[in-house]
N, CA, C and O atoms as a CHARMM CRD file, in Angstrom:
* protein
*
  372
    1    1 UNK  N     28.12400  91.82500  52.08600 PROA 1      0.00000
    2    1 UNK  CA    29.29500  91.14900  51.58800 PROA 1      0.00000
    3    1 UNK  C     29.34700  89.76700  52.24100 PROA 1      0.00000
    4    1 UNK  O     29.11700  89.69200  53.44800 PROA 1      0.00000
    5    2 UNK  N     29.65400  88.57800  51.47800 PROA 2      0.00000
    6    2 UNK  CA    29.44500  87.58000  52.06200 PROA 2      0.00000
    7    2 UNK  C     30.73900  86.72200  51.22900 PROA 2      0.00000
    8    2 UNK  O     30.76000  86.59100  50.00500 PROA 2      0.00000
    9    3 UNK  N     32.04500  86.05100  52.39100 PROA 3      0.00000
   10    3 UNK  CA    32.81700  85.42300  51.78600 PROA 3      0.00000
   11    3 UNK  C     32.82000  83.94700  51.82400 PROA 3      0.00000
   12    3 UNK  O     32.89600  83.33400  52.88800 PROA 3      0.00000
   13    4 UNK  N     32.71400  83.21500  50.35700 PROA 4      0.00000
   14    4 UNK  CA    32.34700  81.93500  49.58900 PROA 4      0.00000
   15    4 UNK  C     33.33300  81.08100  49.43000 PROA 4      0.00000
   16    4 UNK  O     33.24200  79.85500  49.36300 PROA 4      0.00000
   17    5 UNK  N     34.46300  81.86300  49.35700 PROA 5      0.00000
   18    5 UNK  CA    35.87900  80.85800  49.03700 PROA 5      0.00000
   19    5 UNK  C     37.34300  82.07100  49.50200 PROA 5      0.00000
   20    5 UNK  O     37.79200  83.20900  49.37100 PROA 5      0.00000
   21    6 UNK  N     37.60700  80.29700  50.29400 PROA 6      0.00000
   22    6 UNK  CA    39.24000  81.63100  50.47700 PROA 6      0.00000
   23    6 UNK  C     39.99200  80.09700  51.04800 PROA 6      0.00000
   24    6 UNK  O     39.67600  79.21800  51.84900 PROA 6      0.00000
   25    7 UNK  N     41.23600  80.39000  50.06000 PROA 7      0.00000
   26    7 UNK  CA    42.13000  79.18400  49.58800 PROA 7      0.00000
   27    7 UNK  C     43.48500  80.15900  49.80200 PROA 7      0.00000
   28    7 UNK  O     43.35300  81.34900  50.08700 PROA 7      0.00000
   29    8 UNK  N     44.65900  79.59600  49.65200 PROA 8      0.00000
   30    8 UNK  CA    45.63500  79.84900  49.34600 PROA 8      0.00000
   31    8 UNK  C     46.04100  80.95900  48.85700 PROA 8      0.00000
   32    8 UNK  O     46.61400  81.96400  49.27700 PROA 8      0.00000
   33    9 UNK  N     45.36100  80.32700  47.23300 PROA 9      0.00000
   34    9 UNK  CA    45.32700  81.19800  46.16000 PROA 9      0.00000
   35    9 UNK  C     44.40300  82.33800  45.76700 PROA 9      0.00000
   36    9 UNK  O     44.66300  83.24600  44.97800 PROA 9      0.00000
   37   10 UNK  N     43.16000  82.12000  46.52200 PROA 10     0.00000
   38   10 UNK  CA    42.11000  82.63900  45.71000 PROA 10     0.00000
   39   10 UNK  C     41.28400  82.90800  47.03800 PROA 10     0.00000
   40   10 UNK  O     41.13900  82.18000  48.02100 PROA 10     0.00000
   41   11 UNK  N     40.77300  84.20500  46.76200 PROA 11     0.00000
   42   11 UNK  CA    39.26100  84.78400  47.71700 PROA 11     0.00000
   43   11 UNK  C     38.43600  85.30000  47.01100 PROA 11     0.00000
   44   11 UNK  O     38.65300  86.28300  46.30100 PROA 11     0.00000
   45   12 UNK  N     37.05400  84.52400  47.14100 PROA 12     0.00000
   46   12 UNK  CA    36.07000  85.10400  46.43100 PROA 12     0.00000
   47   12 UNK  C     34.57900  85.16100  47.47400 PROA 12     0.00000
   48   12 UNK  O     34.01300  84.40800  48.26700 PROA 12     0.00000
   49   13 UNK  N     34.35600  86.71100  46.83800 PROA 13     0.00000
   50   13 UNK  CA    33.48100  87.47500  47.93400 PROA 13     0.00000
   51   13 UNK  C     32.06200  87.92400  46.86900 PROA 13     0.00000
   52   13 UNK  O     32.12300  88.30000  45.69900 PROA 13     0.00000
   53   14 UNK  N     31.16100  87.78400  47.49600 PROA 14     0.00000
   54   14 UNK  CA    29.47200  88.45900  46.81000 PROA 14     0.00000
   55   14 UNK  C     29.47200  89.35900  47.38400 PROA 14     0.00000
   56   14 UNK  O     29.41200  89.36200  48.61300 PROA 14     0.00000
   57   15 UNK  N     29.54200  90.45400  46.61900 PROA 15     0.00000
   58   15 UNK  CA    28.87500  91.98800  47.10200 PROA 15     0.00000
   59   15 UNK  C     27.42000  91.88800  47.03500 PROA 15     0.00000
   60   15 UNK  O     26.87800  91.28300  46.11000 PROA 15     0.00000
   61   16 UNK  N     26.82800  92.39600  47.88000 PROA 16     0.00000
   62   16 UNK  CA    25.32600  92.06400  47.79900 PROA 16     0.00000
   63   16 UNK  C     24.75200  93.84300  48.40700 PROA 16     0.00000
   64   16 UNK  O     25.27800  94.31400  49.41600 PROA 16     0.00000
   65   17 UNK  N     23.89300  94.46700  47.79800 PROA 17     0.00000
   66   17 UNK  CA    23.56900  95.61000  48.18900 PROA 17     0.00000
   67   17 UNK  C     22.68600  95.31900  49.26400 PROA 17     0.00000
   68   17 UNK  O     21.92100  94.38500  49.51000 PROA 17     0.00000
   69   18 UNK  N     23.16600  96.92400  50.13600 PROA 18     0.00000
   70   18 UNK  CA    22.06900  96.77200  51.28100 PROA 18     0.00000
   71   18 UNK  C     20.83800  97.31300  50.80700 PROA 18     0.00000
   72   18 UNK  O     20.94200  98.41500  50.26900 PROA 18     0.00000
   73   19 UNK  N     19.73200  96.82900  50.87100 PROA 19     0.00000
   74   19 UNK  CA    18.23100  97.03800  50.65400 PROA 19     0.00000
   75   19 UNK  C     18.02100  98.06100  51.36800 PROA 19     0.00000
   76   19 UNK  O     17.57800  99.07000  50.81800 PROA 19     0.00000
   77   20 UNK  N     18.32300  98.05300  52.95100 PROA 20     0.00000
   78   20 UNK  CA    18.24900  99.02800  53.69100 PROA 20     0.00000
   79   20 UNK  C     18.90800 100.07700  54.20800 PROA 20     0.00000
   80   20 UNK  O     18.85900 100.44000  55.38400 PROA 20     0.00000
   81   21 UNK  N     19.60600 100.63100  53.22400 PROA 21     0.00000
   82   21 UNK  CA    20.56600 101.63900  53.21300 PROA 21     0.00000
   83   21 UNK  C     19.87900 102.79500  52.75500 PROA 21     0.00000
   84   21 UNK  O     19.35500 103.13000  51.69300 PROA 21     0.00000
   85   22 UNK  N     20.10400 103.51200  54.33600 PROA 22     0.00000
   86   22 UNK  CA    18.97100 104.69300  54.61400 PROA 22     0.00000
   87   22 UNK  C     19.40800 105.95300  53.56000 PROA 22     0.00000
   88   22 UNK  O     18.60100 106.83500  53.26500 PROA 22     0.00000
   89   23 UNK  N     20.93800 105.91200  52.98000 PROA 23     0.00000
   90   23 UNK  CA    21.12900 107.06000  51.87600 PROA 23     0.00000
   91   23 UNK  C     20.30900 107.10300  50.68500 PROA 23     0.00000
   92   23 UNK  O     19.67600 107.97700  50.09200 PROA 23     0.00000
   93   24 UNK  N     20.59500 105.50600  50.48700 PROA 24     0.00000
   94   24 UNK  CA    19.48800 105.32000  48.90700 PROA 24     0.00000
   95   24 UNK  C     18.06700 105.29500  49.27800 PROA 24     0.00000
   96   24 UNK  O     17.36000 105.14100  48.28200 PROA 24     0.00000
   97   25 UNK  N     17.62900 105.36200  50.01500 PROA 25     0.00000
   98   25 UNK  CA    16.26000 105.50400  50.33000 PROA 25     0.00000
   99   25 UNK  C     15.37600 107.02600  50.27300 PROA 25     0.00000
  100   25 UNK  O     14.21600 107.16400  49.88300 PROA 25     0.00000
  101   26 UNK  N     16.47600 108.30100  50.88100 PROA 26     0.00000
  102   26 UNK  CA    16.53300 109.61700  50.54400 PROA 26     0.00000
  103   26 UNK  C     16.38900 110.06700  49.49400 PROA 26     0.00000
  104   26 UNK  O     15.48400 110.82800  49.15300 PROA 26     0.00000
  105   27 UNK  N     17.71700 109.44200  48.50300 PROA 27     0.00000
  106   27 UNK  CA    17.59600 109.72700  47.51600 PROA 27     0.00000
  107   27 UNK  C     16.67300 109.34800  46.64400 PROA 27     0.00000
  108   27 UNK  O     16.19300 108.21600  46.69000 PROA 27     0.00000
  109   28 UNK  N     16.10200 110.77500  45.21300 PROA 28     0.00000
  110   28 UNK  CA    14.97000 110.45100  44.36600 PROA 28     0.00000
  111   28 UNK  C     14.98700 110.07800  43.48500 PROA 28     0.00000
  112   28 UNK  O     14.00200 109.65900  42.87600 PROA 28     0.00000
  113   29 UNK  N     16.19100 110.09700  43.07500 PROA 29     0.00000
  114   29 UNK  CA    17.14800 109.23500  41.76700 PROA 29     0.00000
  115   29 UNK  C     16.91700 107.94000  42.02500 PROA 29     0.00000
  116   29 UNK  O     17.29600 107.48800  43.10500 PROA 29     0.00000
  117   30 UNK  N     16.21000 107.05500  41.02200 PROA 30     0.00000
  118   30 UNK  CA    16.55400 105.06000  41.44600 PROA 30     0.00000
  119   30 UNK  C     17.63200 104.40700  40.89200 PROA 30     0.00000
  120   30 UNK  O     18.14600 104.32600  39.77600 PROA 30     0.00000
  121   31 UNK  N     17.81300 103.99600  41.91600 PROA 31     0.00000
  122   31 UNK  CA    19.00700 103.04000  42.16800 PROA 31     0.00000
  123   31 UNK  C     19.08900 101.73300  41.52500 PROA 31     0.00000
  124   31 UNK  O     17.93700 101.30000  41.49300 PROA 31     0.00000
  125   32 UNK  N     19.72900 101.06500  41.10500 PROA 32     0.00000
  126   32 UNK  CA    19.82400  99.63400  40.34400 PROA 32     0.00000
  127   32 UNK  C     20.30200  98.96800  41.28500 PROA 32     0.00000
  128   32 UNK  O     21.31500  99.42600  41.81400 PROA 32     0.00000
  129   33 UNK  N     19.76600  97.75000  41.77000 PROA 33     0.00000
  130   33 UNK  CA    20.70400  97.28100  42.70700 PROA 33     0.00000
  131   33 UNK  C     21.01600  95.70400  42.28500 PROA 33     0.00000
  132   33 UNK  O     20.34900  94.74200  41.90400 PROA 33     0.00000
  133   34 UNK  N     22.40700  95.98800  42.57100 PROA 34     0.00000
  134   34 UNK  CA    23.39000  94.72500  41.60500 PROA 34     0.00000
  135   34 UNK  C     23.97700  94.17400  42.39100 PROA 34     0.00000
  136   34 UNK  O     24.48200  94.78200  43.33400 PROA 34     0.00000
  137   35 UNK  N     24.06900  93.07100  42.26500 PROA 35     0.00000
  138   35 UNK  CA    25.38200  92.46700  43.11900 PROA 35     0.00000
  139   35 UNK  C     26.45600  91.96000  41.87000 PROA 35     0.00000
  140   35 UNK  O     26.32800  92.03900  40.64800 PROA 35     0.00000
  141   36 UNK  N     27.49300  91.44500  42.65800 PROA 36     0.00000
  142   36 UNK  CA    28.44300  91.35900  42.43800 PROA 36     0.00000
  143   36 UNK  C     29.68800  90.57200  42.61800 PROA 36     0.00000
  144   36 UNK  O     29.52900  90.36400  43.82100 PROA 36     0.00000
  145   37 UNK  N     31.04500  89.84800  42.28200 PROA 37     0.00000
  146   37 UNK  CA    31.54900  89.01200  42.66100 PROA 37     0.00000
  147   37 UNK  C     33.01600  89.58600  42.53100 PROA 37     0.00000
  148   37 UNK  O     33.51200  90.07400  41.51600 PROA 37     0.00000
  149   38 UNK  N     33.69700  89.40300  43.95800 PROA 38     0.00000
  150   38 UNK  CA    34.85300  89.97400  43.83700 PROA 38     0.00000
  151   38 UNK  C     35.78200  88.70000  44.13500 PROA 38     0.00000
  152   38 UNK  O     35.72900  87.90600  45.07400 PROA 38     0.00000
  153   39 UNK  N     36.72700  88.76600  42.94000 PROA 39     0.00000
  154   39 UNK  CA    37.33400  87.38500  42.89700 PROA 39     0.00000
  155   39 UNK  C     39.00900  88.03900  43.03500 PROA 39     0.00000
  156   39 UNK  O     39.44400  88.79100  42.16200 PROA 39     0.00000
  157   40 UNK  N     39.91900  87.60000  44.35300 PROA 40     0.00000
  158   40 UNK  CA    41.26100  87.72000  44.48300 PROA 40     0.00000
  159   40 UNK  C     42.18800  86.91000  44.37900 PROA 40     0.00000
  160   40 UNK  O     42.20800  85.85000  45.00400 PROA 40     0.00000
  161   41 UNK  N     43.21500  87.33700  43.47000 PROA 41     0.00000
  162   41 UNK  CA    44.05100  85.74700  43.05200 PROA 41     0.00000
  163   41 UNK  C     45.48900  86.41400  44.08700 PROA 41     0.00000
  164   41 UNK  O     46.03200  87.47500  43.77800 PROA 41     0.00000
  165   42 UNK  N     45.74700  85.92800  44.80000 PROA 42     0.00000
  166   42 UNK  CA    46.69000  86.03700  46.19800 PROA 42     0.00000
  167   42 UNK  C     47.95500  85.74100  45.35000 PROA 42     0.00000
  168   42 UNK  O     48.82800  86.58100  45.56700 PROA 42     0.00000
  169   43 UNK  N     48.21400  85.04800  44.69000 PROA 43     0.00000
  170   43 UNK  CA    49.63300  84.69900  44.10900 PROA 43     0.00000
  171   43 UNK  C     50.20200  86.29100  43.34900 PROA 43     0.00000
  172   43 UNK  O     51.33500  86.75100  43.49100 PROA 43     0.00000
  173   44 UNK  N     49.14400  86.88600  42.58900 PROA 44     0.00000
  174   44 UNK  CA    49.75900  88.01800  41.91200 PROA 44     0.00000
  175   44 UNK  C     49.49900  89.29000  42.34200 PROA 44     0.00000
  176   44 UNK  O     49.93600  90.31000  41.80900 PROA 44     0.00000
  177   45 UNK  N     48.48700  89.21200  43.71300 PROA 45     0.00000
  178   45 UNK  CA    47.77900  90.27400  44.26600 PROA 45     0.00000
  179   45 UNK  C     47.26000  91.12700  43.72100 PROA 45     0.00000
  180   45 UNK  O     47.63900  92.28500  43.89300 PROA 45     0.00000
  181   46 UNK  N     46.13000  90.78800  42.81500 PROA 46     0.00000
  182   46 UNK  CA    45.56600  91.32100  41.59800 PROA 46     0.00000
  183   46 UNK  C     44.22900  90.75900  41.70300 PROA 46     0.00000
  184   46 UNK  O     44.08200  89.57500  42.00700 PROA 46     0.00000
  185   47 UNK  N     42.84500  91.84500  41.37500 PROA 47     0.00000
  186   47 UNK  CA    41.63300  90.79500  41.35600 PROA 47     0.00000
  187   47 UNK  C     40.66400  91.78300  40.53100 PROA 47     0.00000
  188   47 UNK  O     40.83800  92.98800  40.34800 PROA 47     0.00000
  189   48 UNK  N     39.66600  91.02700  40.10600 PROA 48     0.00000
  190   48 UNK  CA    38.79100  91.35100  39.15200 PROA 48     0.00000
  191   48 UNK  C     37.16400  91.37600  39.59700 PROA 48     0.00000
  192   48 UNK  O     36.67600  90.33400  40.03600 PROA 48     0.00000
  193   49 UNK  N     36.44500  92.43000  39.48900 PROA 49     0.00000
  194   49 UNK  CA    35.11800  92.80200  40.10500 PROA 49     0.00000
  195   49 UNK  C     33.89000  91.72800  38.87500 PROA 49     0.00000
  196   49 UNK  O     33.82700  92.18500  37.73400 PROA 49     0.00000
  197   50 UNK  N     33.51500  91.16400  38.99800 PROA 50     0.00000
  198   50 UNK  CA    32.70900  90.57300  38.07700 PROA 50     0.00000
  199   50 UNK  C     31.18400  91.06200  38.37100 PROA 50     0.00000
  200   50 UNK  O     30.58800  90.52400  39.30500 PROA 50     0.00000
  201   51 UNK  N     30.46500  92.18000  37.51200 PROA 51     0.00000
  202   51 UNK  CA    29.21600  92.70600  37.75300 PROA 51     0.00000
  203   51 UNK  C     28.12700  92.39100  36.15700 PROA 51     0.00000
  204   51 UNK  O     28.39200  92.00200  35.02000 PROA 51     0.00000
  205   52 UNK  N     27.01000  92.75900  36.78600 PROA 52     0.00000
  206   52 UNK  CA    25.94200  92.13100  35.20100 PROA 52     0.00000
  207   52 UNK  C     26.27600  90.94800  34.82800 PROA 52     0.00000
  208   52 UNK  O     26.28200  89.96700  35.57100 PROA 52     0.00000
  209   53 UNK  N     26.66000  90.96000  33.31800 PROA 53     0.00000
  210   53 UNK  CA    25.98900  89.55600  32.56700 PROA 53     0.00000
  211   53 UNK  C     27.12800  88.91700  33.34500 PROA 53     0.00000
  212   53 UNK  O     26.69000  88.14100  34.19500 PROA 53     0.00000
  213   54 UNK  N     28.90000  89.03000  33.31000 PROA 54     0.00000
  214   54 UNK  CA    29.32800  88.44800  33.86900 PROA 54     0.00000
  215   54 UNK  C     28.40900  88.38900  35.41400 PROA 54     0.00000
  216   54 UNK  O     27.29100  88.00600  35.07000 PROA 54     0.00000
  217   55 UNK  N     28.40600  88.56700  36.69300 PROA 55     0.00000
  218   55 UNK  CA    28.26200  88.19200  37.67900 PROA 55     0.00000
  219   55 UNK  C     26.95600  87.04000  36.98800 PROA 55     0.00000
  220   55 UNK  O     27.05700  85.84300  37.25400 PROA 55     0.00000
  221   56 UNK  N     25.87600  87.50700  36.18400 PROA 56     0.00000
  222   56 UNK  CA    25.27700  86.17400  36.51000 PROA 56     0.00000
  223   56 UNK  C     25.87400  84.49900  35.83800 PROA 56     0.00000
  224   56 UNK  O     25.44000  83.40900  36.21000 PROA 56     0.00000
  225   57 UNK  N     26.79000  84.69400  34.94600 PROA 57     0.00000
  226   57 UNK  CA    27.51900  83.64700  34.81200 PROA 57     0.00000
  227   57 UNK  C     27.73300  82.84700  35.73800 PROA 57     0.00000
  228   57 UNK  O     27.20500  81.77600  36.03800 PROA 57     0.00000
  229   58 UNK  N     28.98100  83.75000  36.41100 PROA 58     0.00000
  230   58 UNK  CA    29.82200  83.22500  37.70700 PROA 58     0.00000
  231   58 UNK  C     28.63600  82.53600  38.39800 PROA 58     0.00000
  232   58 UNK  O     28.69100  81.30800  38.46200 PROA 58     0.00000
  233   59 UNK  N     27.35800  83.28600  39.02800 PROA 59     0.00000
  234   59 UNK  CA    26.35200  82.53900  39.90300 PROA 59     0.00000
  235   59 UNK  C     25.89700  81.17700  39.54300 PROA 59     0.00000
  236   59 UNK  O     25.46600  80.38600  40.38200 PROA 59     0.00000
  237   60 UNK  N     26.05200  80.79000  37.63900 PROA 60     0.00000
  238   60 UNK  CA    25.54700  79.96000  37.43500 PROA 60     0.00000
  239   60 UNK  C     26.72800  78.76800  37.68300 PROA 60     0.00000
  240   60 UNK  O     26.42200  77.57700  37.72400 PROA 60     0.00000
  241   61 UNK  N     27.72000  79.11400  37.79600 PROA 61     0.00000
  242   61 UNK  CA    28.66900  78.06500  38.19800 PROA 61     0.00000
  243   61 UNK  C     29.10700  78.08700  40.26400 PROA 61     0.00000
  244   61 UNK  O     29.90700  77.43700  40.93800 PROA 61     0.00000
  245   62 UNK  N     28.46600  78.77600  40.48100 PROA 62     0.00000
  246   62 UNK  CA    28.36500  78.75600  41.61100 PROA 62     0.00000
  247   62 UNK  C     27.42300  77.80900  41.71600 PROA 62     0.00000
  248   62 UNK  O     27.75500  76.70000  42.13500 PROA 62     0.00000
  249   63 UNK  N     26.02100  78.08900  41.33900 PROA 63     0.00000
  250   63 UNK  CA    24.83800  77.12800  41.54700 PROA 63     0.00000
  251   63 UNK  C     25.35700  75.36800  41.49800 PROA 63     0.00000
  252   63 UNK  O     25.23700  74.46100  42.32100 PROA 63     0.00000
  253   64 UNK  N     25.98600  75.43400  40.07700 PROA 64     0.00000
  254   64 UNK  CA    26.63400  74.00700  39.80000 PROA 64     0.00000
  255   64 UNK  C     27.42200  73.64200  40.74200 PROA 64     0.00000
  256   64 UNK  O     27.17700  72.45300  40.94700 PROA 64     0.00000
  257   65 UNK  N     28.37100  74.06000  41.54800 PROA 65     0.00000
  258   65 UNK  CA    29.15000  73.86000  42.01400 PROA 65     0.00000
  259   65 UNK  C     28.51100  73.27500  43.72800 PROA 65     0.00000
  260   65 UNK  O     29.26300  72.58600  44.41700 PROA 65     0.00000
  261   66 UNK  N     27.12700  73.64200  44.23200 PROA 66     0.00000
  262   66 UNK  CA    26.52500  73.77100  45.02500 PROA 66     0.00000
  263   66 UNK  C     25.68100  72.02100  44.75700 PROA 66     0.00000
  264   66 UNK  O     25.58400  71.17100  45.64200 PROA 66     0.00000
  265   67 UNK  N     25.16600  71.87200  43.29800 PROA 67     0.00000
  266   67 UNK  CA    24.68400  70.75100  43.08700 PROA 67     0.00000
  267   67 UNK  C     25.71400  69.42300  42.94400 PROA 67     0.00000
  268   67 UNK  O     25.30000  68.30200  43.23800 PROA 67     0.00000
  269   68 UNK  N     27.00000  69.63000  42.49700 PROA 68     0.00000
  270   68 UNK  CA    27.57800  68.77000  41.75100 PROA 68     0.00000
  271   68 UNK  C     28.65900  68.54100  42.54400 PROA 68     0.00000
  272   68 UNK  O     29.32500  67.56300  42.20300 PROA 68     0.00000
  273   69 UNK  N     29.35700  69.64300  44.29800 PROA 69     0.00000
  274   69 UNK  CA    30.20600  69.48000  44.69000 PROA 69     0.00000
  275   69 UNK  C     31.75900  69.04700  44.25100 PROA 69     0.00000
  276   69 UNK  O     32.14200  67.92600  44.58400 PROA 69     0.00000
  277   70 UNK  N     32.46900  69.74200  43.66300 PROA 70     0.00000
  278   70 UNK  CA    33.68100  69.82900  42.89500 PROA 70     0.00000
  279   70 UNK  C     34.68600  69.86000  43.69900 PROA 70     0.00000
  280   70 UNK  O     34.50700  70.40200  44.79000 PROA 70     0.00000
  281   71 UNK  N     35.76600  69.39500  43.43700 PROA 71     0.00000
  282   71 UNK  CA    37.26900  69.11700  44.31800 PROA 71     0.00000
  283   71 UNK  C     37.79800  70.58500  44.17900 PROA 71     0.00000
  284   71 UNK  O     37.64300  71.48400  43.35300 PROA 71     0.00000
  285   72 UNK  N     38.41600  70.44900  45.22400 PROA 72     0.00000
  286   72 UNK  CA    39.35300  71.96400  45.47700 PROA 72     0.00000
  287   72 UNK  C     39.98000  72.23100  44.05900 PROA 72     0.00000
  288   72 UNK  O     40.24400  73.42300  43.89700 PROA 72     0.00000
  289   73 UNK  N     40.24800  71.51500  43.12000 PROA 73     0.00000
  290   73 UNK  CA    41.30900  71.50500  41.89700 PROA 73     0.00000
  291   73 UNK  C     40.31600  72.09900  41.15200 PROA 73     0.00000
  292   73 UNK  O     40.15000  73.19200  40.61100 PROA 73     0.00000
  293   74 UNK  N     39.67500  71.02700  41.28200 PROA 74     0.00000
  294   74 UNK  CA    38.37500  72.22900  40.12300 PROA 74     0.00000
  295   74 UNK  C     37.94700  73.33300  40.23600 PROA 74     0.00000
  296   74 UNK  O     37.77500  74.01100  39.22300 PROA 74     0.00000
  297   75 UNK  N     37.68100  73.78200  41.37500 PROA 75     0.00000
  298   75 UNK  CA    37.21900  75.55300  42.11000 PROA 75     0.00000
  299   75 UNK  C     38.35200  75.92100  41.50000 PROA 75     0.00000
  300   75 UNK  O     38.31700  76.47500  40.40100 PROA 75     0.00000
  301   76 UNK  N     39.33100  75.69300  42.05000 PROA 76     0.00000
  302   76 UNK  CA    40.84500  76.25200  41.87900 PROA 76     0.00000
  303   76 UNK  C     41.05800  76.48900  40.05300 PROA 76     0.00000
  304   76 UNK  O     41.58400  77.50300  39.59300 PROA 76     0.00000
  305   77 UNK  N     40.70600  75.71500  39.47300 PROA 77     0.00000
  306   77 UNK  CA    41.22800  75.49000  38.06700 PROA 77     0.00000
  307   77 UNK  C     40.45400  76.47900  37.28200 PROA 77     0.00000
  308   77 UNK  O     41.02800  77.10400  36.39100 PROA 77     0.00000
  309   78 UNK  N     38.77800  76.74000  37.62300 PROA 78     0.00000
  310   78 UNK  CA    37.70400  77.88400  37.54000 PROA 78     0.00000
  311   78 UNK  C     37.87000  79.22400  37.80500 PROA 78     0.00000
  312   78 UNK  O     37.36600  80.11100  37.11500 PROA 78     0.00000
  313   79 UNK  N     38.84200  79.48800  39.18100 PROA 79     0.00000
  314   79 UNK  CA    39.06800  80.57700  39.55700 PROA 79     0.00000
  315   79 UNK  C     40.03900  80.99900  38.18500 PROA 79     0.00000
  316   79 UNK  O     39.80500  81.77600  37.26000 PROA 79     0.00000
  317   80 UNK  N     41.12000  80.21100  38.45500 PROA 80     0.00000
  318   80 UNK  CA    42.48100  80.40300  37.70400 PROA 80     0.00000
  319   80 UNK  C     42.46400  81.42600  36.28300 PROA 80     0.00000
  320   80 UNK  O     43.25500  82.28500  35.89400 PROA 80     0.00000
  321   81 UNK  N     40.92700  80.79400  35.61400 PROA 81     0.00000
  322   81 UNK  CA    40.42400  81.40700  34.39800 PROA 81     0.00000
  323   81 UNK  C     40.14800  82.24600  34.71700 PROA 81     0.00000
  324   81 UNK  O     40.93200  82.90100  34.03000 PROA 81     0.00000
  325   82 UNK  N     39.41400  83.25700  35.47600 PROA 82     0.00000
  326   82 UNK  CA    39.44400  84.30300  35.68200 PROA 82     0.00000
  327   82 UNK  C     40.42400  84.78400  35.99000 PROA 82     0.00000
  328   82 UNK  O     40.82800  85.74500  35.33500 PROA 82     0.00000
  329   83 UNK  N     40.86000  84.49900  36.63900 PROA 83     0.00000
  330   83 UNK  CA    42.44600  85.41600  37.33600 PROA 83     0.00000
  331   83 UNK  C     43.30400  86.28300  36.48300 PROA 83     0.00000
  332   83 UNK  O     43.91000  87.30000  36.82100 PROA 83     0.00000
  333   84 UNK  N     43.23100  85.45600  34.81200 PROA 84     0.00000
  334   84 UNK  CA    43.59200  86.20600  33.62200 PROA 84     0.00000
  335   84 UNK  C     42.76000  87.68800  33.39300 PROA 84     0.00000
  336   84 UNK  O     43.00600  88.39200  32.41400 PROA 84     0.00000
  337   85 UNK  N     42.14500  87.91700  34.01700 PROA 85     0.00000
  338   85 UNK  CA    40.97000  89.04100  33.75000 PROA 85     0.00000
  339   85 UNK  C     40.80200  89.69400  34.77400 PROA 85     0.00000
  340   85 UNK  O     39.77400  90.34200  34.96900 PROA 85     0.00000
  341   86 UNK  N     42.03800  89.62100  35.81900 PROA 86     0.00000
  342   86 UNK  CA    42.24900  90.55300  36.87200 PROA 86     0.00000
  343   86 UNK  C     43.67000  91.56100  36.36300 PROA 86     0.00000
  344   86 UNK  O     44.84800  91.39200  36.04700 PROA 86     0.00000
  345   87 UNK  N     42.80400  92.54500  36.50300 PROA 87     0.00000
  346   87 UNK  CA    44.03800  93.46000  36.28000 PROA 87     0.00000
  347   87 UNK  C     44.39000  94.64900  37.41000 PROA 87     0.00000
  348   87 UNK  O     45.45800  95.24800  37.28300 PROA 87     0.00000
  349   88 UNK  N     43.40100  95.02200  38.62500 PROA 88     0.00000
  350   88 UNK  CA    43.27200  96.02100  39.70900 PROA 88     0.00000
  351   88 UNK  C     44.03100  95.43200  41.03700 PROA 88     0.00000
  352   88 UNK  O     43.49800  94.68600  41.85800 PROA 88     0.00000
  353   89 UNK  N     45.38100  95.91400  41.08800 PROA 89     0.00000
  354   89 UNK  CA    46.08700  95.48500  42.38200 PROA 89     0.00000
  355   89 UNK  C     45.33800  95.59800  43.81100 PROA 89     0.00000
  356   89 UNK  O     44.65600  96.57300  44.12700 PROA 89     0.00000
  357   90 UNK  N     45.50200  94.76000  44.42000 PROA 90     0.00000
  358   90 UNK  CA    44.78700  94.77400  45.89300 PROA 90     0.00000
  359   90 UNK  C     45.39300  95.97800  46.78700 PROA 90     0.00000
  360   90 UNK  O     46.57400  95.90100  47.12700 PROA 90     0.00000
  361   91 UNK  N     44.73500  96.90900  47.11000 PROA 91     0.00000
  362   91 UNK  CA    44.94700  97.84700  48.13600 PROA 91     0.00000
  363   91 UNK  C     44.53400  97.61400  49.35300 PROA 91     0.00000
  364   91 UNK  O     43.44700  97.04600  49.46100 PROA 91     0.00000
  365   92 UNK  N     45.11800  97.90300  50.31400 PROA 92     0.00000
  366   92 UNK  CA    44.22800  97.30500  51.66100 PROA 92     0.00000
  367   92 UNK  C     44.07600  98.94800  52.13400 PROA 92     0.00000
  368   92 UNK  O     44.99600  99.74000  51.93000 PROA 92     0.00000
  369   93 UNK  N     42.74700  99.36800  52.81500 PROA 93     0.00000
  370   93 UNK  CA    42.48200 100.80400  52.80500 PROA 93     0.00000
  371   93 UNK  C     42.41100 100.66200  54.47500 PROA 93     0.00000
  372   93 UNK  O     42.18700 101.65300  55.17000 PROA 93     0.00000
């Protein structure tokens, strides 16, 4: 897990599988291993798991965002669109 952005409004985290996670290694069943983008919008305490075709989207505006360096408004304005597509309240466990 690796956290990328955390604002005010918004925390966004890469789930990244462990390679070396001695359970899946036991097991004889194969495993898919995916990552993932967990995006939290703090204002409504609500957030949305972005996995597959979405997650590689998101990466590709990550990438851009890495080349092209964007103002907080813009991250912010990017997140925001997603945020509509959070519907799983934040539990803290």
């Amino acid at each position: 897990m690796q956290m990328l952005y955390d604002s005010e409004s918004f925390v966004v985290v890469h789930m990244v599988p462990d390679a070396g996670d001695d359970d899946a290694a036991v097991s004889d069943v194969p495993q898919l291993a995916r990552h993932g983008f967990e995006i939290v919008d703090k204002r409504s305490g609500k957030e949305v798991y972005l996995d597959g075709s979405w997650a590689e989207m998101f990466q590709q505006i990550i990438l851009d965002w890495q080349r092209n360096t964007p103002t907080q408004e813009e991250v912010e304005d990017t997140l925001d669109s997603y945020a509509g597509l959070a519907q799983n309240p934040v539990l803290v466990h």
